[in-house]
C-alpha positions in Angstrom: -49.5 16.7 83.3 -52.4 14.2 83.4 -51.3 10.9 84.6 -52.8 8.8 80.9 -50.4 10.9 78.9 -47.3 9.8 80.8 -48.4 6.4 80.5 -49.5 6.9 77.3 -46.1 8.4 76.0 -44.0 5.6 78.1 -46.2 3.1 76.9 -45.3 4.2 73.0 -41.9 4.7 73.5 -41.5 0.9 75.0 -43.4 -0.1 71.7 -40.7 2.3 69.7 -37.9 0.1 71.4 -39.5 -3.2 70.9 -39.5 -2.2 67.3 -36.5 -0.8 66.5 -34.2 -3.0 68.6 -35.8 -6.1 66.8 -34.7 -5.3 63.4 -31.5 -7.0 62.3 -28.5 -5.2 62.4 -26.5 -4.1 59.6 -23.7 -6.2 59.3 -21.2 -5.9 56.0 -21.9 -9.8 54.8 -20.0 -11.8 52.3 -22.5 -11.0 49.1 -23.1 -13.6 47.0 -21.4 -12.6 43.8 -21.3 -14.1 40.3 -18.2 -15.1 38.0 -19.6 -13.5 35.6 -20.1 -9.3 35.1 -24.0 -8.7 34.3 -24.4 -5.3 32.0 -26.0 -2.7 33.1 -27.8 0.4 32.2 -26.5 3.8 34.7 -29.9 5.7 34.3 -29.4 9.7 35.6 -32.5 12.3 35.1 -30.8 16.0 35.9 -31.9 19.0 36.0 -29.9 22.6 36.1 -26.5 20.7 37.1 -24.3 22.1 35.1 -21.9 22.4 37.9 -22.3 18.7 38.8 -22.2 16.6 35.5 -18.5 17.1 35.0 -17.7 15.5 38.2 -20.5 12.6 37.4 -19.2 12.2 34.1 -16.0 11.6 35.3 -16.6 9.7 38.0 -18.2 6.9 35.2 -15.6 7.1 32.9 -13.2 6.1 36.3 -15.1 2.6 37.1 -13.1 -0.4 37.1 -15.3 -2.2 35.9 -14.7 -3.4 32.0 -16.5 0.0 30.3 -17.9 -2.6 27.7 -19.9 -3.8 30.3 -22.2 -0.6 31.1 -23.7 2.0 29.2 -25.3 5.5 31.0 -28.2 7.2 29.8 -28.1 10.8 30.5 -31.8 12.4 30.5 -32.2 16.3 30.8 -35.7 17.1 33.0 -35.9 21.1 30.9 -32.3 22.1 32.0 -32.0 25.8 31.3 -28.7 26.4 32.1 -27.1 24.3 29.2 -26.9 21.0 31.3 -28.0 18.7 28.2 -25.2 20.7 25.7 -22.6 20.1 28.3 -23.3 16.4 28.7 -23.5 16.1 25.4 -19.8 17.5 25.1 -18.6 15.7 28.1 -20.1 12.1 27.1 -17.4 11.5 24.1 -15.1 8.5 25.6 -14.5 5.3 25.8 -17.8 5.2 28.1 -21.0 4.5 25.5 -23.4 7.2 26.6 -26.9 8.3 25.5 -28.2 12.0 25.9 -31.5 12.5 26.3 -34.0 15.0 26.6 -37.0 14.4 28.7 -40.3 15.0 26.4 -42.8 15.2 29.5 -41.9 17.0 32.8 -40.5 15.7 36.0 -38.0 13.5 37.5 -40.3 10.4 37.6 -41.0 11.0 34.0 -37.1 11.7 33.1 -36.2 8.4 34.6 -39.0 6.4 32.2 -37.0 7.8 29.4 -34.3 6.7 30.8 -35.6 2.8 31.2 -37.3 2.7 27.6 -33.9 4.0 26.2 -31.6 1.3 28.2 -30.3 -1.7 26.0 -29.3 -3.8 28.8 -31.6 -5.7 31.4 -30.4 -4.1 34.2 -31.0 -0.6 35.3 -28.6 1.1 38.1 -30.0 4.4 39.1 -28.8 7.4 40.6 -28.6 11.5 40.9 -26.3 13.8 39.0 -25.0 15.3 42.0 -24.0 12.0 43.8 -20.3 10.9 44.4 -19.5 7.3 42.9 -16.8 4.9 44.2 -14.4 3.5 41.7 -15.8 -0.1 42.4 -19.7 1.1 42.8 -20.9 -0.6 39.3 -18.9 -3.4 39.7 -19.8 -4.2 43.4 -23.4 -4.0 41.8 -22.6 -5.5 39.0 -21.6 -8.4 41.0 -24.3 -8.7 43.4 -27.0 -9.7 40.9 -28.4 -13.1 40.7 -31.3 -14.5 39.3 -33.3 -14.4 42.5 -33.2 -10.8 43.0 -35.4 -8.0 41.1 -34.5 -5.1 43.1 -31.0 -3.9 44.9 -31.6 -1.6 47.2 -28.3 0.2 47.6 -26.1 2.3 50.5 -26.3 5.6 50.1 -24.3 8.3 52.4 -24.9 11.9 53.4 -21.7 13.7 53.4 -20.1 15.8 56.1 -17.3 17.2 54.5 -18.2 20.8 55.6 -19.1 19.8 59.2 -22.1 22.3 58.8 -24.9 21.7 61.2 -27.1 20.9 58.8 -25.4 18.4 56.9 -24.5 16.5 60.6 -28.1 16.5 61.5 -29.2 15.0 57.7 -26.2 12.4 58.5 -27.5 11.4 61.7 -30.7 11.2 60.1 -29.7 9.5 56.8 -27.5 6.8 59.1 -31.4 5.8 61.0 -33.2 5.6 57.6 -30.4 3.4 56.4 -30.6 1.1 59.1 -34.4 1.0 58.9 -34.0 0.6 54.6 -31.6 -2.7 55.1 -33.9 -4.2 58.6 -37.1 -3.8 56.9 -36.1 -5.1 53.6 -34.7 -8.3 55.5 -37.3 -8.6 57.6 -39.8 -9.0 54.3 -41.4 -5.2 54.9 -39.7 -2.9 52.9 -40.2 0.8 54.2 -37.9 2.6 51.3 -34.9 3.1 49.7 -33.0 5.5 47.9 -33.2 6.2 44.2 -29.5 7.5 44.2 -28.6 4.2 45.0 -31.1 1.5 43.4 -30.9 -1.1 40.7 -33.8 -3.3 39.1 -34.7 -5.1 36.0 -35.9 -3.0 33.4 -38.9 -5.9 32.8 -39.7 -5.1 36.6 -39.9 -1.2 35.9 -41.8 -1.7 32.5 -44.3 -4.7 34.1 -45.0 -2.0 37.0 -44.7 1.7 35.3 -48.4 2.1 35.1 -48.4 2.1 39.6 -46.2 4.4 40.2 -48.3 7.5 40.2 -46.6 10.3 37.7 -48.9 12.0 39.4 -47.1 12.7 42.1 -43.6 14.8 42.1 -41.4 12.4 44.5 -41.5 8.7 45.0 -39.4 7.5 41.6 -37.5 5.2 44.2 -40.0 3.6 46.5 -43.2 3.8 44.4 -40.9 1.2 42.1 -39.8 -1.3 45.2 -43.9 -1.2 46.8 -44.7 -2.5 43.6 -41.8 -5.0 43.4 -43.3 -6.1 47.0 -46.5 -7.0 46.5 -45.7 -9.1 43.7 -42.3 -10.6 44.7 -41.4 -10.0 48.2 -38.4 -12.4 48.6 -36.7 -11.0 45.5 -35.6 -7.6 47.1 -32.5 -7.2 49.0 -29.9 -4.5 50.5 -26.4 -4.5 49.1 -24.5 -4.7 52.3 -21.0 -3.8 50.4 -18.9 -0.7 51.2 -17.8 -0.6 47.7 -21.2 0.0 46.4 -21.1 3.2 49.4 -22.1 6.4 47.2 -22.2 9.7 48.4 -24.7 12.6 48.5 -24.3 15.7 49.6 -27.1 17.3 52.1 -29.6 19.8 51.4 -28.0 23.6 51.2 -30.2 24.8 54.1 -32.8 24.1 57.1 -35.4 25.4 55.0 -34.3 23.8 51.4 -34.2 20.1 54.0 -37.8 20.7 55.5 -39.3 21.3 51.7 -37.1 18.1 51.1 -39.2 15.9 53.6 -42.3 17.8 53.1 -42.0 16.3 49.5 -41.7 12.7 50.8 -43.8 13.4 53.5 -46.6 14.2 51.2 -46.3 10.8 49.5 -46.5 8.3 52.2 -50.4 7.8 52.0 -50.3 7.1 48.6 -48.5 3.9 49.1 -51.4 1.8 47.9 -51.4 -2.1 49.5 -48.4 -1.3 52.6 -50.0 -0.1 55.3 -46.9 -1.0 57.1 -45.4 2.3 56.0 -48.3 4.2 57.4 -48.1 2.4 60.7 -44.5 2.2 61.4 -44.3 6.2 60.5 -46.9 6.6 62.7 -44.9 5.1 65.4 -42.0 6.6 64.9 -43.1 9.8 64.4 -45.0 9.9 67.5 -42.2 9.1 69.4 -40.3 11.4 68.1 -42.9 14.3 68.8 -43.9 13.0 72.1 -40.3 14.7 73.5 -41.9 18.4 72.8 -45.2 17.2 74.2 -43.3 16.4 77.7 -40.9 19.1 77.5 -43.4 21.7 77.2 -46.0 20.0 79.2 -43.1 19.3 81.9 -42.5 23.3 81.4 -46.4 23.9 82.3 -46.6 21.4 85.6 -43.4 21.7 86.8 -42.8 18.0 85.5 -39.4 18.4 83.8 -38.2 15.1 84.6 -40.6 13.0 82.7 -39.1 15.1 79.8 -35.4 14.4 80.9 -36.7 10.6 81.3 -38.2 10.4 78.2 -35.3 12.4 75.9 -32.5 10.3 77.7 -33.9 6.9 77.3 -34.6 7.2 73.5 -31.3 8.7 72.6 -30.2 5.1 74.4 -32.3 3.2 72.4 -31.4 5.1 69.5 -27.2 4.6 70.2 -28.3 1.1 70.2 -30.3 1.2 66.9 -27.6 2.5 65.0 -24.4 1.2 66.6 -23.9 -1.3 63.8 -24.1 1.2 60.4 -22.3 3.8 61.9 -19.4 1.6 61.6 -20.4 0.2 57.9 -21.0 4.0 56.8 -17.8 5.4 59.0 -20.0 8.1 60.7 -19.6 8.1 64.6 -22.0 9.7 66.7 -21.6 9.9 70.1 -23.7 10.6 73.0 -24.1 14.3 72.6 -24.9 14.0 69.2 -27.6 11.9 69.7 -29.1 13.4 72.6 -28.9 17.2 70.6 -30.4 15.2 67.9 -33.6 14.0 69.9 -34.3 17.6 71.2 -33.9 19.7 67.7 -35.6 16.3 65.5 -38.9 16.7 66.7 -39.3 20.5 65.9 -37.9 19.7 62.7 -40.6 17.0 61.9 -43.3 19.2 63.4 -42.7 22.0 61.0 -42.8 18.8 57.6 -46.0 17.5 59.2 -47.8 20.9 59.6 -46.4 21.6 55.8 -47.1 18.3 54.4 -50.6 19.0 55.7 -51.5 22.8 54.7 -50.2 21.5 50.9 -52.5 18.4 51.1 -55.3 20.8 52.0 -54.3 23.3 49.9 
């Protein structure tokens, strides 16, 4: 292999580790919380989840929270397999809940119904399909003050079926976390998760016109960009396991790499954060730089710049995530991380080469 892309790849992976092991840990930290409950709108857009609303619906109706002190508006994205009827059925409680059909198309557009419809001045967002804690509203709930516009919440990637995929989305989903809480403290928010978000609806309403309906994904971070560049001191992570909600991972390798390729896609539409381009660039590049070496240690007969390269970033990577695996209750060891770092790149290579040919397309 030619001498300037060893250096080269060394060179990126010490700038990978200066930036990664900079970031501020996750720690769980004693949220400042209010004597007072603030109301809140629960804002879901679904779409064909029949099979999931029951269990969402219930879920709500189980908070501990006061049930006077939330409402949830339900908005149906075109169901065609009687979602919106079925919501409509299950919403009759002691939980006050709107149902809504979605009169454009899309999530992003779904979720705007959503807002306009709330009554409260607090929005709470999540997906149809995610699992809610007993305490998750109230742990929100709690957490607002009137310094912060925009919570950005934990949000988990379940394992219950220890299928390989779902182990290698958790092992994922754990880094993004960890990323989603440093950034956000270190004043450069990267992105968050929009099962697991609240904001004021005047924030959503001042900044609706930004966050490009145009494009499929991006309902979550499209919203915090904007909440950046006008107020970057009033966004914060919600470092409570309470607040914890569950998700379950993509079906398949295949339905997980159209997944990415879908936020891949987005990332250069971030208008005023080039910090997004940038740090994905790094990261990215280190990730891909462990095929470049294996294969090019394959060609020369250089295998152990590979084996160098691989074992020193799974270290750095332990490192980077030693703190949230403990707030989210997910342990990976060793040979997790290390299989991780060898199948993680290929993954990424297929979404780039994707996110590419559909750009082009």
């Amino acid at each position: 292999m030619s001498p300037v892309l060893i250096i080269l790849s060394f060179l990126i992976l010490l700038a990978y580790a200066w930036y990664v092991l900079q970031l501020k840990p996750l720690h769980e930290e004693e949220q400042t919380n209010n004597e007072e409950i603030t109301q809140v709108s629960i804002v879901v857009a679904f779409k064909n989840e029949a099979n999931k609303l029951p269990q969402l619906i219930d879920s709500l109706k189980s908070q501990s929270i006061n049930h006077e002190s939330f409402e949830v508006v339900l908005v149906d994205d075109n169901s065609t397999d009687g979602s919106y009827e079925l919501a409509k059925e299950l919403s009759a409680g002691s939980v006050e809940v709107q149902v809504l059909k979605n009169l454009y198309s899309g999530k992003k557009r779904a979720i705007q119904t959503g807002v306009h419809a709330a009554k409260h001045n607090w929005i709470i967002q999540t997906d149809a399909d995610a699992i809610l804690p007993t305490n998750w509203i109230e742990s929100i709930s709690k957490s607002i003050t009137s310094e912060i516009d925009f919570i950005a919440a934990p949000l988990r990637v379940k394992t219950s079926n220890n299928r390989m995929v779902e182990r290698f989305l958790a092992m994922e989903n754990l880094a993004l976390q960890q990323l989603t809480y440093s950034s956000i403290e270190a004043g450069k928010p990267l992105m968050c998760n929009g099962a697991n978000m609240a904001y004021r609806k005047s924030v959503y309403l001042e900044n609706e016109n930004n966050l490009r309906f145009d494009i499929p994904s991006g309902d979550d971070t499209f919203l915090l960009i904007e909440t950046w560049k006008k107020n970057p001191n009033r966004i914060t992570y919600l470092t409570n396991q309470e607040a914890i909600v569950d998700t379950q991972a993509a079906d398949s390798y295949q339905d997980a790499v159209k997944q990415h390729t879908r936020w891949a896609k987005k990332v250069s539409a971030y208008s005023g954060a080039k910090h997004i381009q940038t740090t994905g660039w790094l990261l990215l590049t280190a990730h891909l730089l462990v095929l470049v070496l294996f294969f090019g240690g394959l060609t020369y007969k250089e295998i152990h710049f590979f084996f160098i390269y691989w074992i020193i970033k799974s270290f750095i990577d332990i490192r980077f995530t030693k703190n949230i695996q403990r707030f989210f209750n997910q342990k990976m060891d060793a040979t997790s991380v290390l299989s991780f770092n060898l199948f993680y790149p290929v993954f990424l290579t297929e979404v780039f080469i994707r996110s590419i040919i559909k750009k082009g397309a």
